[in-house]
Each structure stands twice: as structure tokens, then as C-alpha cells.
LOMARKOL-909230 format. One record per residue (C-alpha): x negated, y, z. Coordinates in steps of 0.001 Angstrom, whole numbers, plus 500000, padded with zeros to 6 digits. Each point is the difference from the previous one (the first is absolute). Example, Ala and Ser with C-alpha at 12.3 -4.5 7.8 and 13.67 -1.06 7.14 Angstrom:
residues 2
487700495500507800/498630503440499340/
***
This chain:
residues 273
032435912686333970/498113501498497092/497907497318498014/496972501269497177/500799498784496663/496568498722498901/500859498531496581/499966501871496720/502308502986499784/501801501008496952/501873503070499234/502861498000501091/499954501396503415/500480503572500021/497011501127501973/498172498402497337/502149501538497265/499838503843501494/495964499482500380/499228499008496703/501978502033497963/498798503450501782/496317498893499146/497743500657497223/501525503168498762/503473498181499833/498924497904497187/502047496806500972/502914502425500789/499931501335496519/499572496818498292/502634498632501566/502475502896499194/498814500575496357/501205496302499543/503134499590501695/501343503859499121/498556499497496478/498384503096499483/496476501216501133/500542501203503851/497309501439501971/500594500720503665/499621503700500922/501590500259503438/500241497288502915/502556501158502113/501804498701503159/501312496995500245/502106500518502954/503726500008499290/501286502548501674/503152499833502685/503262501704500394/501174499184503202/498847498874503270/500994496003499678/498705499978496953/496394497654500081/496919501683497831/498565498079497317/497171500024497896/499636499520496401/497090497667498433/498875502416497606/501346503403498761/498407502238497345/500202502564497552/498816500138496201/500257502543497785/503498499311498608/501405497546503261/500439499402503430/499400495982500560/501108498175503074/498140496510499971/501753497036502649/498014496975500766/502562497344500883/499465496508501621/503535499355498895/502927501349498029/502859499720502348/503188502445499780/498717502057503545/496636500532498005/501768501048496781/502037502639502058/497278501298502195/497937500645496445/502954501598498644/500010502383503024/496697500655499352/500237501220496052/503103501593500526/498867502176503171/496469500812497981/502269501144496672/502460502040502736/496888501834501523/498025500936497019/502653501129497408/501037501424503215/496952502457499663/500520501371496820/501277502793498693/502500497794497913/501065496275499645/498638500039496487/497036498524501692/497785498629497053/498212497903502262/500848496081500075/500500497952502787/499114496284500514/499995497711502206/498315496641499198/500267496773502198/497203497236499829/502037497353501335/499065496555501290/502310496998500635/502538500308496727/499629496845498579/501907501848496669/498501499390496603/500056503909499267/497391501956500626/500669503403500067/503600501628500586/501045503287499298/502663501874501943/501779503072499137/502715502104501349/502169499096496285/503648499391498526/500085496017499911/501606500181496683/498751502671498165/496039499572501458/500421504094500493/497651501352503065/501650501643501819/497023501411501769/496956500074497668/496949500079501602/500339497600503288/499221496536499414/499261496962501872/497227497637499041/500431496545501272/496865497589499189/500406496065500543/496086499298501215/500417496501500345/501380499569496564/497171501862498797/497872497877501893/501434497153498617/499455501114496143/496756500475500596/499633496073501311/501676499131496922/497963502301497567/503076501662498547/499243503122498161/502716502208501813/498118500525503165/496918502184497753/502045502723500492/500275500115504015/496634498372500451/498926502506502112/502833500049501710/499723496414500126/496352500314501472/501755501250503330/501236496980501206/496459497313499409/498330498560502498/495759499794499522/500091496828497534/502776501373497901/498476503604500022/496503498740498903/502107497672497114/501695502627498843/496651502169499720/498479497489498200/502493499584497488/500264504216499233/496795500209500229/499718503924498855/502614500922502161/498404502877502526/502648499980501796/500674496871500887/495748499614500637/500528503498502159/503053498112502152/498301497043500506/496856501610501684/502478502583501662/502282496656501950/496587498164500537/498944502904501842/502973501054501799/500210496058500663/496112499547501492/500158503986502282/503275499836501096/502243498500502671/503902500586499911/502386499457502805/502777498310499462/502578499539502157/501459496544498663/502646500016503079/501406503533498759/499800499030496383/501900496810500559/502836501920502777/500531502526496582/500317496961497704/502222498054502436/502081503477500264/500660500632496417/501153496613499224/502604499955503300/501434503113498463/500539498890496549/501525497095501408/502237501795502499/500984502599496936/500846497045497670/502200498361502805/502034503069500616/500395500316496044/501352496454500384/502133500805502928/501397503405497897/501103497874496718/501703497261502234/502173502209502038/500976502438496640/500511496411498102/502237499486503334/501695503192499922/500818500008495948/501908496779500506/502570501783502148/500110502925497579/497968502672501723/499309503311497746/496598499740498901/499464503643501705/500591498397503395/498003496982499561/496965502394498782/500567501616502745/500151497315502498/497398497970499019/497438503121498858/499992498429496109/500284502508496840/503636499490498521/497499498714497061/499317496957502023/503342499829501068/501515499685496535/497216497323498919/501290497764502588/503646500097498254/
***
């Protein structure tokens, strides 16, 4: 049964998210890439965010946000949590978009740069913003240079902001994203020449007083319930792998075999000696 959600509605919830940031000219959009990218970004294109299939069984999805600025293509992911089927799925999505549009040029010396950045809820880390790269682990060399993955901890900056510690000044409008009415108009109040926060306040009141959104708490909850039965199930058959190859290397089995038997790398294989 679908129930209205009737209390305030942050940018927490992805409806939310994709309606505020194509508003106003993409000024929250802009704001918020200038300051997690780092350099001035302004939104020229908002293309589809409907991640395109290969095959028949595969299931369509669709993006939270995907844009273009002048010098990148930038996936955004709204995530209620950070759980290893969400990681994957947003790695499918950043890796696809990079395959189709370098894909489309004359060349892969494509100056454009891809990101992908993830406003994640639920880490209860003390970091937060992490930055991924395709890189040697030793050396810190990219191996490719211009795809990166943006991961920002919106509790933790949340939770800065409670505390008044002066690291969250740099995401606070990223930080804005995730208040509810009281801790919206606080944080107005205490930047008090900040038009942009002023022009997001007004924006959510509105969007808050005019509009209704589904939500289908029963679907929402069946997804949830989904992605943490198959993290479990994939952590018990990792279990399950390392106990019969721990098995097998006590009667001498070649390490090839045992790979092969219990679908391990020979890397895992060998740390198990």
C-alpha cells in the first residue's frame, strides 16, 4: 500500500534531490559541484539518466542526477546506505557512462573528466569525503586520469556541524542537503549572507508546503531488506570458499586446483598458507 509522507522532506530522498537541483537555473546543482570537484562548475547539459541495457535480463535503472559542464560529465548517487550491492551497482553506473562517451569520440584522448560523487547516509566513519581512483597502491600512479569517485560521509558532516568544527565550512552547502526545517533555518541564521543557503531554504519550504510525494514505504523497505540478504548470503559463501581451500591446503592440494574449486584468486589462496 502506498502511504504520503507528510513530514519535511530533505534532499535525502531522491525525488527531492532530482527536483531541487534542476531548479533555479541549476544554482544548487552548481554550488554543490563547484565545492566537492573544487573548481567553478556550471551545468550546461542535463542529460539522461537512464542507464542503458545490454541484454534482455538485464533490469533498467535510473541514475539520480547526470550532467554535463564544460570540462566533465558528473554522475551524482543519493544513497540511504553504503552497502557492497550499492557500491557495485554505482560502479556500473560510472564505468558504463565513461564506456559510452569516450566511446563517441574520435579518440580516447577524451579531455573531458568523469565523476561520480556519492552523498551517502548511514557511515558512521569519521571521514568525510573519500576519493577513489583507478591507481598503483604503491606508487599513487593513476592509472586512468580523469575518472574519479567522490564519496561524501553526510552524517559526519552533519555531525561537525553539531559540534561547530571548522572542517564542515567547506561542504556546507553540501551539508545544507541533508537539514530538516529547524536545522535549515539555524544554519541560515548563522551565514546570514549566504544567498544560497536563503535561496534553498525558500526553495524546500516551497516544494515542502505545494507538493505531495508518493512513497511507497513497502517497496522501499522489500529493496532494503534485499540488499542486506545479499551481502549476507555473499559474505557466507566467502566464508564457505576459505574453509573448504583451508580444508583442501591441509592435504596438499596445488593452489591452482583449490582456486579453481572453490572460485578464489590463487592470491587468496596463497594468503591462507
Amino acid at each position: 500500500m502506498t502511504k504520503l509522507k507528510t513530514r519535511w522532506l530533505t534532499c535525502k530522498y531522491d525525488k527531492v534531490f532530482k527536483s531541487i537541483m534542476l531548479s533555479n537555473n541549476y544554482m544548487f546543482l552548481n554550488t554543490l559541484l563547484t565545492e566537492v570537484i573544487g573548481t567553478k562548475e556550471e551545468v550546461i547539459n542535463n542529460l539522461s539518466t537512464e542507464h542503458k541495457v545490454k541484454n534482455i535480463k538485464e533490469r533498467v535503472k535510473i541514475m539520480d542526477s547526470l550532467v554535463e559542464t564544460r570540462d566533465a560529465y558528473v554522475n551524482i548517487e543519493v544513497n540511504s546506505n553504503i552497502s557492497k550491492s550499492i557500491k557495485k551497482r554505482n560502479f556500473k553506473y560510472i564505468t558504463s557512462l565513461y564506456n559510452q562517451l569516450t566511446g563517441n569520440s574520435k579518440s580516447y584522448n577524451n579531455e573531458k573528466k568523469f565523476y561520480q560523487i556519492n552523498l551517502n547516509y548511514g557511515n558512521k566513519g569519521k571521514i568525510k569525503r573519500y576519493n577513489h581512483f583507478m591507481q598503483d597502491n604503491k606508487t599513487g600512479k593513476k592509472y586512468i586520469e580523469n575518472l574519479q569517485i567522490v564519496e561524501i560521509n553526510m552524517d559526519y558532516l552533519k555531525e561537525l556541524w553539531y559540534s561547530k568544527d571548522e572542517k564542515v565550512k567547506e561542504y556546507i552547502h553540501v551539508l545544507m542537503l541533508c537539514l530538516d526545517k529547524e536545522e535549515l533555518e539555524q544554519l541560515r541564521k548563522e551565514r546570514k549572507e549566504d544567498e544560497i543557503i536563503m535561496a534553498y531554504e525558500k526553495e524546500m519550504k516551497k516544494m515542502n508546503e505545494e507538493f505531495v510525494f508518493n512513497w511507497d514505504y513497502e517497496k522501499d523497505n522489500e529493496m532494503l531488506i534485499n540488499t542486506i540478504k545479499e551481502d549476507a548470503e555473499e559474505e557466507g559463501m566467502k566464508k564457505k570458499q576459505i574453509e573448504i581451500a583451508k580444508n583442501l591446503l591441509k592435504i596438499n592440494l596445488p593452489i591452482e586446483q583449490i582456486a579453481k574449486v572453490t572460485n578464489l584468486s590463487k592470491v587468496q589462496v596463497q594468503k591462507l598458507i
